[in-house]
N, C-alpha and C positions, 0 to 999 in steps of 0.2 A: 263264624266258625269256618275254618278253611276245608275245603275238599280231601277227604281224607283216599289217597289211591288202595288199591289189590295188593301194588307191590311195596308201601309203605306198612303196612299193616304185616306180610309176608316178612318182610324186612325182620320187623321187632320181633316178631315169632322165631325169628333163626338165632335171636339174639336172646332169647330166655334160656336160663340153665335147664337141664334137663329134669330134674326134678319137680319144675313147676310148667311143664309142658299137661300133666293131665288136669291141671286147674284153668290151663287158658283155650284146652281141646272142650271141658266144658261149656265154658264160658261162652265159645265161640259158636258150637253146639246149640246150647239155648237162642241164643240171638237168633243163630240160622232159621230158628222154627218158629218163635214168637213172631206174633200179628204185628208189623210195622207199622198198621194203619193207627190199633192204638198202645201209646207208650204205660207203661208202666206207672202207676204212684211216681216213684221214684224217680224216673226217667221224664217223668212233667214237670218234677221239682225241681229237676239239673235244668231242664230247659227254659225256666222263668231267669229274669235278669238276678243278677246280683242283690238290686236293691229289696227287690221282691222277696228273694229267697228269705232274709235279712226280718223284714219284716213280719214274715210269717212266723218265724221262730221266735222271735222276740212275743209275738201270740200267746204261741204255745208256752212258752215260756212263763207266762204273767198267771195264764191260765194252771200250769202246773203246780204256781208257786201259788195260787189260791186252793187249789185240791188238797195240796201237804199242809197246809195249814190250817183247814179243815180236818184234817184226818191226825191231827198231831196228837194228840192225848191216846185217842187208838191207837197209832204207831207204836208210842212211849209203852203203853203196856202189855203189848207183846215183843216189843223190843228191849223191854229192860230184863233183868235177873241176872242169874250167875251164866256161867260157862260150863257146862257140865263136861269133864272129859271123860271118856271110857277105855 
């Protein structure tokens, strides 16, 4: 991953519409304050390779697709009946 500079990041900020300057004032906000020492869930999962990320999901995935299929018959019957409109 390349060195990202002050004034590149500067840069794109002057280049956002004004309407989504209070979503990137947050965004920027947060970072500023958060513990850099340790990243986020999220932010360890951006940071594993590719094939990793890949792999995990594929995981979960297998896993999820055993849970719903466990859970299908309960699903089915609070998922079935009419539409009731009002």
């Amino acid at each position: 991953m390349e060195t990202i500079t002050y004034s590149q990041v500067q840069e794109l900020v002057m280049r956002l519409p004004v309407k989504k300057l209070p979503i990137a004032y947050r965004l920027l906000a947060d970072l500023s304050v958060s513990d850099t020492d340790s990243p986020s869930l999220q932010e360890g999962f951006m940071l594993l390779p590719v094939a990793e990320r890949r792999r995990l999901m594929a995981e979960q995935a297998k896993q999820m697709m055993a849970y719903y299929e466990q859970t299908a018959s309960e699903r089915q019957a609070w998922q079935a009946g009419d539409f009731v409109e009002y």
